[in-house]
C-alpha positions as CSV (number, residue, x, y, z in Angstrom):
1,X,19.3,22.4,10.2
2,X,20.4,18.9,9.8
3,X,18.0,15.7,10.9
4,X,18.8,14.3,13.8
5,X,18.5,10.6,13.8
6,X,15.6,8.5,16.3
7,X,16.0,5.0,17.4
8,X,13.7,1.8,16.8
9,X,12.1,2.2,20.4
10,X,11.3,6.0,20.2
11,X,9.9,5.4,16.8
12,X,7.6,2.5,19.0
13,X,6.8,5.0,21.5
14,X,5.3,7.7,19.3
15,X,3.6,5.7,16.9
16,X,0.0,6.5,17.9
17,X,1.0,9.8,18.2
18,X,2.1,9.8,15.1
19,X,-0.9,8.1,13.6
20,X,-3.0,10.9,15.3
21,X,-1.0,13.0,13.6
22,X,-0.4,14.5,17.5
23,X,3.8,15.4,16.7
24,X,6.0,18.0,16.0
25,X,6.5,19.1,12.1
26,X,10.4,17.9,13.3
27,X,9.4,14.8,15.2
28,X,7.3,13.6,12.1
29,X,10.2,14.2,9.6
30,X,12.3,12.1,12.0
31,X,10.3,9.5,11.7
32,X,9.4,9.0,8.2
33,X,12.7,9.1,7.0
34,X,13.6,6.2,9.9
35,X,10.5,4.5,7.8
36,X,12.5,4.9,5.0
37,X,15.3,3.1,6.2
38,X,13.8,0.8,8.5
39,X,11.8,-2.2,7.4
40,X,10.9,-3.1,10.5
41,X,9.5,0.0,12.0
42,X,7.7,0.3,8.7
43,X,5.9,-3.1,9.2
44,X,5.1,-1.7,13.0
45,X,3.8,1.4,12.1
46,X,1.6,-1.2,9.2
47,X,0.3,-3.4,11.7
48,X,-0.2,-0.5,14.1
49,X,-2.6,1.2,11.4
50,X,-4.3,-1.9,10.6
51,X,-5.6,-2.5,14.0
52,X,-6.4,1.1,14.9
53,X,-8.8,0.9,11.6
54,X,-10.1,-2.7,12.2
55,X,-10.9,-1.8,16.1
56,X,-12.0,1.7,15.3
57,X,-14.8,1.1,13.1
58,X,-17.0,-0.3,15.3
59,X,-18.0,-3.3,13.0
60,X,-20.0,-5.7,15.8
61,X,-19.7,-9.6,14.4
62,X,-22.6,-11.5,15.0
63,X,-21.5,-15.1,16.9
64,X,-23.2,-18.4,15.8
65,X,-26.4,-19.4,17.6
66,X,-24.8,-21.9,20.9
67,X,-21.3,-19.7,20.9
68,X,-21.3,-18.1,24.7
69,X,-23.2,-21.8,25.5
70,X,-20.0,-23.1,24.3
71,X,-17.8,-20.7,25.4
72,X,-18.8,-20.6,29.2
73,X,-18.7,-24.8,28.9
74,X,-15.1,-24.9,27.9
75,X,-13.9,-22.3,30.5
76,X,-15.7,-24.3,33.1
77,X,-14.0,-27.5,32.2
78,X,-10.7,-25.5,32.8
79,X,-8.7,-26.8,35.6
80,X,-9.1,-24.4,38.8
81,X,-6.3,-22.3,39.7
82,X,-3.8,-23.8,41.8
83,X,-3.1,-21.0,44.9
84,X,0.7,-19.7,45.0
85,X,2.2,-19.4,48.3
């Protein structure tokens, strides 16, 4: 049975499906041989992996002593918001 051929955008669409591993045998085979054609789908599905792993692992970063001190300051000075009508 020949391969039938996915565009750019479904590739987008199933991406975290496909890096849950949550597809069809077809659906998967689709898609990495669009990877293998397609740079930039290949980059997405890079960056896509890269922050499921940086946000999954549950690394908390400690802030420097005076951060939210400095934080909450600077949003304060921000100008208020102007009402729409």
């Amino acid at each position: 049975m020949p391969t039938i051929e996915i565009s750019c955008v479904e590739v987008w669409r199933e991406i975290s499906n496909y890096l849950d591993e949550d597809i069809s045998v077809d659906l998967r085979e689709r898609m990495e041989k669009h990877f293998g054609a397609c740079a930039h789908c290949t980059a997405v599905l890079d960056g896509t992996r890269n922050v499921v792993g940086l946000v999954g692992d549950g690394t908390l970063f400690q802030m420097p002593q005076g951060f939210n001190k400095r934080l909450y300051d600077k949003i304060r000075e921000l100008p208020p918001n102007v009402p729409r009508e």
